[in-house]
Backbone bond lengths (Angstrom), bond angles and torsions (degrees), N, CA, C in turn:
res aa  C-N    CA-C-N  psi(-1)  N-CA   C-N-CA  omega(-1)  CA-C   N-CA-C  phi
1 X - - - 1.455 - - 1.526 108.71 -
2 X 1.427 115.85 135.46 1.327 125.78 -172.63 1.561 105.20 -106.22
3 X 1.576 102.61 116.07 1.988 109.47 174.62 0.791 119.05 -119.37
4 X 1.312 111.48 111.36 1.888 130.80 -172.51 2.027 92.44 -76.81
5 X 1.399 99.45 160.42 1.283 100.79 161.37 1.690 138.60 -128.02
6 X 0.982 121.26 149.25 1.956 108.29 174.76 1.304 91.76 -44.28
7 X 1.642 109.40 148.04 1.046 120.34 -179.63 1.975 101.47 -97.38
8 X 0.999 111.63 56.69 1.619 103.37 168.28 1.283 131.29 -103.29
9 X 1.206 89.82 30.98 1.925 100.10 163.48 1.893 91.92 -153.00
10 X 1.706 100.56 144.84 1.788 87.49 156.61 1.202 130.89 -44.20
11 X 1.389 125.85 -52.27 1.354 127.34 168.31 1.295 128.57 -35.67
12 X 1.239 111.92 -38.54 1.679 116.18 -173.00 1.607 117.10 -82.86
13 X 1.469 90.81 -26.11 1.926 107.81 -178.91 1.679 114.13 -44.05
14 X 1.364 110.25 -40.42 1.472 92.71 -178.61 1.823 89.76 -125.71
15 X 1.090 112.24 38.70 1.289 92.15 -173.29 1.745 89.86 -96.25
16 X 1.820 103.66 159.82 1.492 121.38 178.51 1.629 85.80 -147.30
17 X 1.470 98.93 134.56 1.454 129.98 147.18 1.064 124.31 -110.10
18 X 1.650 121.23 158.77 1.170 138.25 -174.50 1.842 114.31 -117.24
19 X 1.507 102.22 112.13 1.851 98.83 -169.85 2.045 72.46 -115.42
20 X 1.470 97.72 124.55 1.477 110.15 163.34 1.824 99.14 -96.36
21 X 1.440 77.42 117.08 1.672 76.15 162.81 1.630 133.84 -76.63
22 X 1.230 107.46 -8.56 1.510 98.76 162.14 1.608 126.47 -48.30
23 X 1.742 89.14 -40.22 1.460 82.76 -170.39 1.335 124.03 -53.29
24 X 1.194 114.97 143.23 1.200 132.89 -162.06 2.100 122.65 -153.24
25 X 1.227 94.25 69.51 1.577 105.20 -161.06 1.499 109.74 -58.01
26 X 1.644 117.66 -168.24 1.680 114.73 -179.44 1.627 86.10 -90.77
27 X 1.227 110.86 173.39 1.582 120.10 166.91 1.787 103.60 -91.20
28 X 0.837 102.82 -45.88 1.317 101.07 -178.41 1.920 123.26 -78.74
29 X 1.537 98.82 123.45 1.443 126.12 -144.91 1.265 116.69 -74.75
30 X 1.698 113.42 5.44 1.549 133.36 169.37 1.555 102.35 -90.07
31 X 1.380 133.37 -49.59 1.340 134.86 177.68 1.771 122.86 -82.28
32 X 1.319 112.12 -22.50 1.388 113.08 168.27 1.330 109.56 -5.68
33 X 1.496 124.78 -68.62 1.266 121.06 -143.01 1.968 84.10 -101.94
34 X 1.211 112.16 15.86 1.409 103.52 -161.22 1.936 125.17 88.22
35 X 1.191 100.22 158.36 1.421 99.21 170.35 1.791 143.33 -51.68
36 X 0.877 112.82 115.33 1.757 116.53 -152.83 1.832 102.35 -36.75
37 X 1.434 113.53 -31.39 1.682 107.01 -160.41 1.531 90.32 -95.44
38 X 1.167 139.80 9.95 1.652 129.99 148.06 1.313 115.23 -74.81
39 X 1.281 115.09 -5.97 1.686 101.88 -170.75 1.475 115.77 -136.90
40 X 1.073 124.33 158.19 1.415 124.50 169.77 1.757 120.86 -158.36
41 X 1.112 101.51 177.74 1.307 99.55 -168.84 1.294 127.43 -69.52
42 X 1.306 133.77 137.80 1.246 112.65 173.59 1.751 131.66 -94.83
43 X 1.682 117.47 138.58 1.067 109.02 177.23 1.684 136.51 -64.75
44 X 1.039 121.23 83.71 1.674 108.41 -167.99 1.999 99.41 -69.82
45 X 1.363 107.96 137.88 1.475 106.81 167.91 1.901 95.17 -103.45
46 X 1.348 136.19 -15.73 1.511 101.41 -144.92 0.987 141.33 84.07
47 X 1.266 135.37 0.75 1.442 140.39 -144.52 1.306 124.69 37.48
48 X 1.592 108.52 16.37 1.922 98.37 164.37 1.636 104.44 -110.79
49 X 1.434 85.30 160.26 1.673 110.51 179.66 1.495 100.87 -70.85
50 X 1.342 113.97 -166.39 1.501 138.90 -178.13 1.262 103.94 -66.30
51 X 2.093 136.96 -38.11 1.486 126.02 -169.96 1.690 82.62 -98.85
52 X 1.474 114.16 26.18 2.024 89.76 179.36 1.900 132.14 67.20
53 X 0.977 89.27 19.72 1.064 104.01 -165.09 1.725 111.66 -102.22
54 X 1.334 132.16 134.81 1.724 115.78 -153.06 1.504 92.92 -73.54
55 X 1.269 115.68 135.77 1.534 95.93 169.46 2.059 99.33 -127.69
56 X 1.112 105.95 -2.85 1.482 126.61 171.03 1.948 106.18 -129.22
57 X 1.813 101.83 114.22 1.218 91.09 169.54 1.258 108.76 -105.18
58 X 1.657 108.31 167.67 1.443 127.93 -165.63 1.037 125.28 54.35
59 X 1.201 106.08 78.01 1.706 119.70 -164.70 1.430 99.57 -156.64
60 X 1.641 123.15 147.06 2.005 94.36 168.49 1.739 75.47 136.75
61 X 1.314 109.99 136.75 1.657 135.02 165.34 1.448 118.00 86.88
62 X 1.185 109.70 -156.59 1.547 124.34 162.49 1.869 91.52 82.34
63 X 1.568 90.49 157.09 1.877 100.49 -177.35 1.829 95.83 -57.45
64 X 1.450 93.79 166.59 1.622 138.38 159.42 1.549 111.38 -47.57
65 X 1.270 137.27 112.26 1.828 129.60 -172.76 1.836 69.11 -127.24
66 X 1.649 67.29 152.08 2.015 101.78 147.75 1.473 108.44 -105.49
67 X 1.302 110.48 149.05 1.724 121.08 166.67 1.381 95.24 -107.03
68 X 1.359 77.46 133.29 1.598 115.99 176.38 1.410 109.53 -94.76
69 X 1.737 114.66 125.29 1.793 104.74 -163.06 1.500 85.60 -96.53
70 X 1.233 108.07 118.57 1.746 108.32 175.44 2.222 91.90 -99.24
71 X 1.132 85.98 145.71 1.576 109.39 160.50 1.603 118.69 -54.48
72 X 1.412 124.23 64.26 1.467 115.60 -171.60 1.433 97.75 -89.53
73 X 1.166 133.61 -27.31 1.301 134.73 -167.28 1.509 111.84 -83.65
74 X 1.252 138.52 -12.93 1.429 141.67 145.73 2.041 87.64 111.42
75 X 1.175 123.94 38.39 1.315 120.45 -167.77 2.033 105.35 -94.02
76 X 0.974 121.12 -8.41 1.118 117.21 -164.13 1.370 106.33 -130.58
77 X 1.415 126.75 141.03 1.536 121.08 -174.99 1.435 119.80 69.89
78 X 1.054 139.07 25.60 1.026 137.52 176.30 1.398 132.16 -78.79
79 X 1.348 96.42 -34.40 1.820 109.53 164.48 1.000 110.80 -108.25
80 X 1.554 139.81 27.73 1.350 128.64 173.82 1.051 89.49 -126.99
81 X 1.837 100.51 165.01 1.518 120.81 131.20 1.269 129.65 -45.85
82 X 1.288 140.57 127.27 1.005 133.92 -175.95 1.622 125.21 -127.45
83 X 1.543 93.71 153.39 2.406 90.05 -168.39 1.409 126.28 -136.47
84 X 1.413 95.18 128.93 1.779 89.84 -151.82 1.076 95.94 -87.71
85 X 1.821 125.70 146.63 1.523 133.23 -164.54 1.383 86.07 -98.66
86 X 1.640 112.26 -58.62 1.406 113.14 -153.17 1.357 119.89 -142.78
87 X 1.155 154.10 143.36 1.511 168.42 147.94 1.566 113.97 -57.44
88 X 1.268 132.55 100.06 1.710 119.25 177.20 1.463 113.03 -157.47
89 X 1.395 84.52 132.32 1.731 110.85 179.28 1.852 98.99 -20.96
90 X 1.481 102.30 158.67 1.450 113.25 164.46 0.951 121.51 -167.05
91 X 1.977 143.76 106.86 0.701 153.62 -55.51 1.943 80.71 -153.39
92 X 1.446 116.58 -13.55 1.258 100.03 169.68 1.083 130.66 -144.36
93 X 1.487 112.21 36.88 1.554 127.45 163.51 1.538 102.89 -149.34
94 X 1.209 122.97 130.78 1.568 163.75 139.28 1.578 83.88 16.77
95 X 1.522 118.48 -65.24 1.393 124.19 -147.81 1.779 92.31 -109.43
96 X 1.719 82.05 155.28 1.703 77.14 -175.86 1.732 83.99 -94.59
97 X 2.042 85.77 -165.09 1.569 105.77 -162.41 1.539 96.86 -134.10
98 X 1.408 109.22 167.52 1.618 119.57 -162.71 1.551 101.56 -134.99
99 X 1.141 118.15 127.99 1.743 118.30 -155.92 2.112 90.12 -103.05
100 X 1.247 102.52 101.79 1.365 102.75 178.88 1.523 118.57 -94.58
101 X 1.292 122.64 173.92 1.419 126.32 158.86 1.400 110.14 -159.06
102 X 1.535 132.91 170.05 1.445 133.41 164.11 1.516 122.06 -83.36
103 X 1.107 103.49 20.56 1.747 105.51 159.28 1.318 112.02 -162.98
104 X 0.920 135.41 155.04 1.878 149.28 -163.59 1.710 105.73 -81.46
105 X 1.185 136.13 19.95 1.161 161.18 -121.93 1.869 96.39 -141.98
106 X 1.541 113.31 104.94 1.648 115.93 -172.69 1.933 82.91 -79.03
107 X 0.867 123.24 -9.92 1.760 110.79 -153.60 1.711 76.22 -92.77
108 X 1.107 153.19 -3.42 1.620 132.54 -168.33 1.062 104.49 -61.37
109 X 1.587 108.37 167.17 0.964 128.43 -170.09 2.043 110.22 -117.66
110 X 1.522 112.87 -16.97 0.875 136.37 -162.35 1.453 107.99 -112.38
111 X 1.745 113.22 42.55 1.470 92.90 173.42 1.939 108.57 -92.89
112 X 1.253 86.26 165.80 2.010 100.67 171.73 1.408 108.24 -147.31
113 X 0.833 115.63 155.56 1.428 158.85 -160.59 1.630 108.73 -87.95
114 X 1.051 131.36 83.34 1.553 122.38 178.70 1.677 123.72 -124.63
115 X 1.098 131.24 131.69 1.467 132.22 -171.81 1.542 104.41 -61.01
116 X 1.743 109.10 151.14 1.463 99.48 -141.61 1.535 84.02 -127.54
117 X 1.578 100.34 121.55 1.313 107.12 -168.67 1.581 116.20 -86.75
118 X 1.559 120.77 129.67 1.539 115.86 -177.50 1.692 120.28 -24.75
119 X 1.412 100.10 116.29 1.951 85.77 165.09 1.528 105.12 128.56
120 X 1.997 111.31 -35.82 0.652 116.38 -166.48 2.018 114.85 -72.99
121 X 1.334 90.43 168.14 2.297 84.54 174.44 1.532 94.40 -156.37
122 X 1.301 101.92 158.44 1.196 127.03 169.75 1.567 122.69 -36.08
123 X 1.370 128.69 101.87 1.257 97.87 -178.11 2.025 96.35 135.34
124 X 1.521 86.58 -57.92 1.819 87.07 179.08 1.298 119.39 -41.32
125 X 1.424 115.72 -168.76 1.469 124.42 160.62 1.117 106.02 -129.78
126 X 1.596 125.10 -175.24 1.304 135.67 146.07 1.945 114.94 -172.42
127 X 1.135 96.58 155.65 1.796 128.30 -150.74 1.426 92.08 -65.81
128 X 1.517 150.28 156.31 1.224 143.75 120.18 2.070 115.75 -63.38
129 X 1.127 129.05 168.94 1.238 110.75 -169.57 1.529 114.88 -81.84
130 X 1.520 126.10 -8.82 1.440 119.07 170.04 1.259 117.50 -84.53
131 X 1.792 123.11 14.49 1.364 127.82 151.57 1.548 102.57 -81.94
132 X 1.344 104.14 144.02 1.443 119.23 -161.41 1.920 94.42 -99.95
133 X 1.110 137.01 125.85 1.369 126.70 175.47 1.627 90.30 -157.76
134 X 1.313 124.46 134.76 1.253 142.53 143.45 1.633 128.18 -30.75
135 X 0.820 123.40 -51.43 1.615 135.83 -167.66 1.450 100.23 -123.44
136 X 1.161 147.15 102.08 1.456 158.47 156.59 1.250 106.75 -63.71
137 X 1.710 116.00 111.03 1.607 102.80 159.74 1.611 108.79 -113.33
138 X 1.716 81.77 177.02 1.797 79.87 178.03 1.512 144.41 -29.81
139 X 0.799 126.68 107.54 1.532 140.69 -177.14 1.504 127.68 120.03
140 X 1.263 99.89 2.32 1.220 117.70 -163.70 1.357 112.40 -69.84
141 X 1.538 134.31 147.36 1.557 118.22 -179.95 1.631 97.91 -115.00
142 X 1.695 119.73 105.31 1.364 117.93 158.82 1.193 126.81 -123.02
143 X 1.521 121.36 -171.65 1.497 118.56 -177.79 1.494 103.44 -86.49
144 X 1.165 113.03 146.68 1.587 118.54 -170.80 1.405 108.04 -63.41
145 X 1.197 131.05 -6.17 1.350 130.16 178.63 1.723 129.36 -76.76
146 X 1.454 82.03 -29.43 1.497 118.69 163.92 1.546 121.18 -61.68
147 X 0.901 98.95 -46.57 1.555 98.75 -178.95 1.439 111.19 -98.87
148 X 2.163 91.05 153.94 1.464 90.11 -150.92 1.850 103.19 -86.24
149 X 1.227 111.79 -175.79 1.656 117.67 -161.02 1.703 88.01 -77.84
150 X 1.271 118.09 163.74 1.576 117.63 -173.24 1.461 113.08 83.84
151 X 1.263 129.38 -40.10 1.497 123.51 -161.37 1.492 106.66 -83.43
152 X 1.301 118.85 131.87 1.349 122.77 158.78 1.411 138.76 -64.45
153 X 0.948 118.30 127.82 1.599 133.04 173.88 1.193 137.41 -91.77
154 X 1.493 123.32 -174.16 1.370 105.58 177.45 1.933 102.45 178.91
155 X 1.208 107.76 161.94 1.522 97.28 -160.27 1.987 129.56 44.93
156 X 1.124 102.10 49.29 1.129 101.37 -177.46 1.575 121.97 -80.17
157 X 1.254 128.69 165.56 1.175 153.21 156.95 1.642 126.51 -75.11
158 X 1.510 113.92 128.27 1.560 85.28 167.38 1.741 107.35 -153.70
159 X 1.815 91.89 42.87 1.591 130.58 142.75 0.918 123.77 -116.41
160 X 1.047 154.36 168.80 1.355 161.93 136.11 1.851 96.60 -50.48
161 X 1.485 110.56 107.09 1.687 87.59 156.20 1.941 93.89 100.58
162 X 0.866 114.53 -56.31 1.308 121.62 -171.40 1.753 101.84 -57.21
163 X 0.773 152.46 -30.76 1.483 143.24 174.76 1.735 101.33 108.73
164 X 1.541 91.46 -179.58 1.523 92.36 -165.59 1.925 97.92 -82.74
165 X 1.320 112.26 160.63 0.952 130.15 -169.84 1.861 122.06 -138.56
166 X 0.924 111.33 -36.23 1.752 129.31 -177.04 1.696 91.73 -119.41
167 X 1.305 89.39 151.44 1.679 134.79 160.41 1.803 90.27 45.35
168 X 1.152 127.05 84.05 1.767 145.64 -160.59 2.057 96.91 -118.54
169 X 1.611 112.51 -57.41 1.477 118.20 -138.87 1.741 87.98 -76.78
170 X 1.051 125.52 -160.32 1.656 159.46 179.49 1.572 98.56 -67.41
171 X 1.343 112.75 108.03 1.356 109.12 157.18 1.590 110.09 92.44
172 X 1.598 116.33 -1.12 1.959 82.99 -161.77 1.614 69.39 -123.12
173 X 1.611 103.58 -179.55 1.436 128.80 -173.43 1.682 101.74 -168.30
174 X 1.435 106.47 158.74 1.517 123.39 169.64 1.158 113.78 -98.90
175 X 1.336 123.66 161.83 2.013 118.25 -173.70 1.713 67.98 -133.00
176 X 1.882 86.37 151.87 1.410 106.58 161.40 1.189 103.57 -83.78
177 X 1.505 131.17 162.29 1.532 124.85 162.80 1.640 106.96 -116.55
178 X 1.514 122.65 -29.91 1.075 120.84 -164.97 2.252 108.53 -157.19
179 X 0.851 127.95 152.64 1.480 121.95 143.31 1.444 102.37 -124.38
180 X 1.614 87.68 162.57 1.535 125.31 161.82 1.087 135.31 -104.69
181 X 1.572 130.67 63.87 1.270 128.25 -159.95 1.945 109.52 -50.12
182 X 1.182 119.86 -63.14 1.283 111.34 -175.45 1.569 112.31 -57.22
183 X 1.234 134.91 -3.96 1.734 135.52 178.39 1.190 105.96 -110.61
184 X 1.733 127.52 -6.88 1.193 118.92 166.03 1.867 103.79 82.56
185 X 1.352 118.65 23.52 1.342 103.59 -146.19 1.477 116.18 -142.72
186 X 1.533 145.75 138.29 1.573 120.89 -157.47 2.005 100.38 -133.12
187 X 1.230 100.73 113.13 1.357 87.06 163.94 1.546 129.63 -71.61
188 X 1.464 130.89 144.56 1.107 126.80 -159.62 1.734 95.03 -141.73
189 X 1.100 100.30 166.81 1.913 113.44 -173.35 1.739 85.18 -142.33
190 X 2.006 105.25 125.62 1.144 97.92 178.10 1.687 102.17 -126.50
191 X 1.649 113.31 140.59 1.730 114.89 179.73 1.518 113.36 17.36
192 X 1.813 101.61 -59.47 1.831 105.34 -156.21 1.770 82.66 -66.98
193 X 1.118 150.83 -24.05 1.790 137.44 -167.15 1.642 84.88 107.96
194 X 1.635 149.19 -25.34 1.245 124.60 -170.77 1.308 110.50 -55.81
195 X 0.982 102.70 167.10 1.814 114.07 173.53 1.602 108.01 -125.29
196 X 1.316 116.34 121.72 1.691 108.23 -179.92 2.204 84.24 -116.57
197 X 1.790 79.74 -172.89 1.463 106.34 -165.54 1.375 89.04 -131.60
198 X 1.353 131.02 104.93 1.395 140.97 142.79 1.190 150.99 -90.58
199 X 1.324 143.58 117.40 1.503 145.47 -171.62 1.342 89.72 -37.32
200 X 1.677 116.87 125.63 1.087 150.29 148.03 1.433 117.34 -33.47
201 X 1.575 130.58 -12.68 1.429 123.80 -147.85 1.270 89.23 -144.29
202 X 1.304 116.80 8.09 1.761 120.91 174.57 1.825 101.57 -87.59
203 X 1.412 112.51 155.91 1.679 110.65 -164.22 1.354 98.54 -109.77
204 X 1.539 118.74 131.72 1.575 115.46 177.45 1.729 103.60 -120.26
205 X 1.279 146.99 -146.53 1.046 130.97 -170.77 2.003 91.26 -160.55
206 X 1.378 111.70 117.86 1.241 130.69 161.84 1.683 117.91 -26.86
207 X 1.716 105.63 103.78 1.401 85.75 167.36 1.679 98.35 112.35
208 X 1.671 105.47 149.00 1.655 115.52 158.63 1.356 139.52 -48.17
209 X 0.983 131.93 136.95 1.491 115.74 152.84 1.303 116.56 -56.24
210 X 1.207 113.97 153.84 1.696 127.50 -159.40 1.600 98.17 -103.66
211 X 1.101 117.64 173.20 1.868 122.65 -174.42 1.134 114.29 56.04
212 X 1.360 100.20 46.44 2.158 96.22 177.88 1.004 119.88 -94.00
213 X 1.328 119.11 9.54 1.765 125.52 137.42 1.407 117.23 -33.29
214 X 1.397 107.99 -56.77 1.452 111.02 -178.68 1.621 124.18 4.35
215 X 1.247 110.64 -56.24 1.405 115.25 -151.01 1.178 85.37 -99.16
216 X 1.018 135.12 26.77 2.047 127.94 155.73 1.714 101.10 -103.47
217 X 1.331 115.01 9.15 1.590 94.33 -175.50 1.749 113.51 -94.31
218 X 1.048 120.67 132.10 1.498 120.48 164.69 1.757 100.68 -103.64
219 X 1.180 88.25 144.17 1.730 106.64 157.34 1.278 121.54 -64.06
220 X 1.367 127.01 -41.70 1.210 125.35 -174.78 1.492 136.16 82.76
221 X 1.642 104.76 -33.85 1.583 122.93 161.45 1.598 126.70 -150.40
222 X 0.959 126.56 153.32 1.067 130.99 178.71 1.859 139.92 -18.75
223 X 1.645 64.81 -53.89 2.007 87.17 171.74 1.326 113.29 -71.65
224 X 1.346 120.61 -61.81 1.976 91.44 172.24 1.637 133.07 -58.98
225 X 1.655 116.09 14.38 1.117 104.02 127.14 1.582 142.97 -48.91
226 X 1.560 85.96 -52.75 1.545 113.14 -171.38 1.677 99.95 -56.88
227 X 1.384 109.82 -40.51 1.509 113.79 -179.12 1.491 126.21 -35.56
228 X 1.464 80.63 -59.27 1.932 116.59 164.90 1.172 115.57 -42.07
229 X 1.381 127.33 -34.05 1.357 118.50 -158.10 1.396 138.46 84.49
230 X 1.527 90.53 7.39 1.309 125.15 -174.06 2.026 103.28 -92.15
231 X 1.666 118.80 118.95 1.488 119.55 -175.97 1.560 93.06 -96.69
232 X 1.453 111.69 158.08 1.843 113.25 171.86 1.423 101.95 -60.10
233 X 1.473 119.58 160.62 1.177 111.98 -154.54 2.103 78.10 -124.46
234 X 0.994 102.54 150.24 1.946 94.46 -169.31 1.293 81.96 -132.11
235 X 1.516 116.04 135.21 1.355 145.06 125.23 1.195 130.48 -0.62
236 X 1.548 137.97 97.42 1.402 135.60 162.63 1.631 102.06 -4.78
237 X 1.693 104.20 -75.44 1.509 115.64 -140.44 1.712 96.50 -53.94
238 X 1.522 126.97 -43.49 1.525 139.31 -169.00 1.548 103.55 -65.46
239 X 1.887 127.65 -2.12 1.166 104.22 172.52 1.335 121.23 -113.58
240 X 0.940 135.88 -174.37 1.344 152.68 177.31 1.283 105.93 -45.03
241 X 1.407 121.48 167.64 1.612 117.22 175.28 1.533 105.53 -81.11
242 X 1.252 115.61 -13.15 1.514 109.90 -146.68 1.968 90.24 -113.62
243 X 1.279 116.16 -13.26 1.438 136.40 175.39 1.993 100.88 -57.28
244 X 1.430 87.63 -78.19 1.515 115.11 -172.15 1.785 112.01 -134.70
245 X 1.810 101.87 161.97 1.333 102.50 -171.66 1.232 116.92 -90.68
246 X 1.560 110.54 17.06 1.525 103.43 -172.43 1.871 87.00 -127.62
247 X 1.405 115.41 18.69 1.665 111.72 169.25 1.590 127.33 -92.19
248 X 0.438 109.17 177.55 1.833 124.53 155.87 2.030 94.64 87.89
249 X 1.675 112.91 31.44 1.638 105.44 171.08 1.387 93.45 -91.73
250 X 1.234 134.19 160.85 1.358 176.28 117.07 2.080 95.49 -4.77
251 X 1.585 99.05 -50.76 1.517 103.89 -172.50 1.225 100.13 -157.67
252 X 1.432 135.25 -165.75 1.456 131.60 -171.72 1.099 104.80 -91.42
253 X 1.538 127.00 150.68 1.365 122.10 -152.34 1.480 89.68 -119.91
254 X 1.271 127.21 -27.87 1.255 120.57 169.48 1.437 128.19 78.64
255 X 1.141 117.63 28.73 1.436 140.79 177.30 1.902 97.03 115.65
256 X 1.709 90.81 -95.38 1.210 90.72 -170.86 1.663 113.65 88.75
257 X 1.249 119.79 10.01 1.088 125.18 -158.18 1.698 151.81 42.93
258 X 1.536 90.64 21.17 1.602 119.11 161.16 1.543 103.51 -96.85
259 X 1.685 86.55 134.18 1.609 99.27 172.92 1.177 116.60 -74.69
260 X 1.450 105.75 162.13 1.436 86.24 -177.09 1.779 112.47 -123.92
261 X 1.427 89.27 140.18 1.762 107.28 -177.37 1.587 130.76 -95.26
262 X 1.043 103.74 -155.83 1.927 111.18 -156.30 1.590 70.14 -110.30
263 X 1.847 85.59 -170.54 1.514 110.09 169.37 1.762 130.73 -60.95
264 X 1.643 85.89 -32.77 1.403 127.11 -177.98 1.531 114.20 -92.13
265 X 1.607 128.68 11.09 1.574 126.15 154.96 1.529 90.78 89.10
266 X 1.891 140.72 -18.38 0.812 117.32 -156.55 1.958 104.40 -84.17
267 X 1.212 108.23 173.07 1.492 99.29 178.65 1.603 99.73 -86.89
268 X 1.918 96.74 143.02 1.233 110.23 177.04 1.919 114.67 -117.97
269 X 0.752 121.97 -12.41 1.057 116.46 167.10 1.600 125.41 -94.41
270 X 1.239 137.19 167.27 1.745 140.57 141.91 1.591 99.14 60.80
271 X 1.691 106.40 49.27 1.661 95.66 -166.77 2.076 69.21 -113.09
């Protein structure tokens, strides 16, 4: 769902948020954010190294997050049935996440963390891929061989074992186009239009990514950059000579017939 706002502050004038209505949190005010041993703190450096020193610019601020250890590597649930408690925002990926376990049971001991594919609600289930089922629906985790040509995917693999790798953020997914049973092997078409060739026996997960609203959100002002962790990013020409190689003019020099370079003197353009 897309929420425009009264414009009674500048900030709010063009600002748009995104309330997914899936979400759907625990009621109870110890698990909200999920179970304490999924998450931990995160390290912010700033963009300096170990002597402090910037080694990434424009980087630096914004509140305190926990990371949330989501299951990208396909390690949990795999031979069970599985039951989603809850749906909830997360503060550092595009797409939200779905707090699962193998029994409907708040007392488990076995929850994980899994990206929460469009469609899904509170309450469903879904298969790991050494459950044997005919018809795969959304959410389902199988081997790509399994699923039929046409259906979309998402979190895929393209090792055996190696974890998901393609189509992860808000909204995007891979379509199978074809397998190769005797090559062991699945053609796939991913968002960008590429087409790769993947081991057939690698596990992808039934279905879209969920929150594909996403890409209707504006910030609206400056500062939820800053939120981000995101610093203004300044212009060669606005620095000093001794900053950058395109600083220390008076005003923009506008070619002038110097190429123009990085931070580092190398050429950045028409290479």
């Amino acid at each position: 769902m897309i929420k425009k706002y009264k414009p009674i502050t500048p900030g709010l004038r063009h600002r748009i948020a995104i309330k997914d209505p899936a979400i759907q949190p625990l009621k109870d005010k110890h698990l909200v954010k999920g179970p304490k041993y999924l998450r931990k703190g995160e390290n912010k450096t700033g963009g300096r190294n170990h002597s402090g020193k910037i080694t990434m610019r424009f980087r630096g601020g914004g509140p305190k997050k926990l990371i949330r250890k989501i299951d990208r590597k396909y390690r949990y649930g795999l031979y069970t049935k599985n039951y989603i408690h809850a749906i909830i925002y997360c503060p550092n990926f595009s797409a939200n996440i779905a707090l699962c376990s193998p029994d409907s049971s708040f007392f488990s001991t076995s929850f994980f963390f899994r990206v929460a594919t469009k469609g899904i609600k509170v309450g469903q289930t879904f298969i790991g891929p050494y459950i044997k089922e005919k018809i795969p629906k959304d959410g389902d985790v199988r081997f790509i061989k399994e699923i039929p040509e046409g259906r979309a995917i998402h979190n895929v693999e393209i090792k055996p074992g190696q974890g998901a790798v393609y189509s992860r953020s808000a909204g995007s997914f891979a379509t199978i186009l074809s397998h190769s049973s005797h090559l062991h092997q699945s053609l796939l078409i991913l968002p960008s239009k590429q087409t790769i060739v993947v081991n057939n026996n690698c596990i992808a997960t039934v279905g879209k990514v969920g929150n594909d609203a996403h890409i209707f959100e504006k910030y609206g002002k400056a500062g939820v950059s800053r939120w981000h962790g995101k610093r203004p990013r300044v212009r060669g020409e606005a620095m000093n000579a001794i900053d950058h190689p395109h600083g220390g003019q008076s005003h923009s020099s506008g070619g002038k017939g110097k190429p123009f370079k990085n931070l580092w003197g190398k050429l950045a353009k028409f290479q």
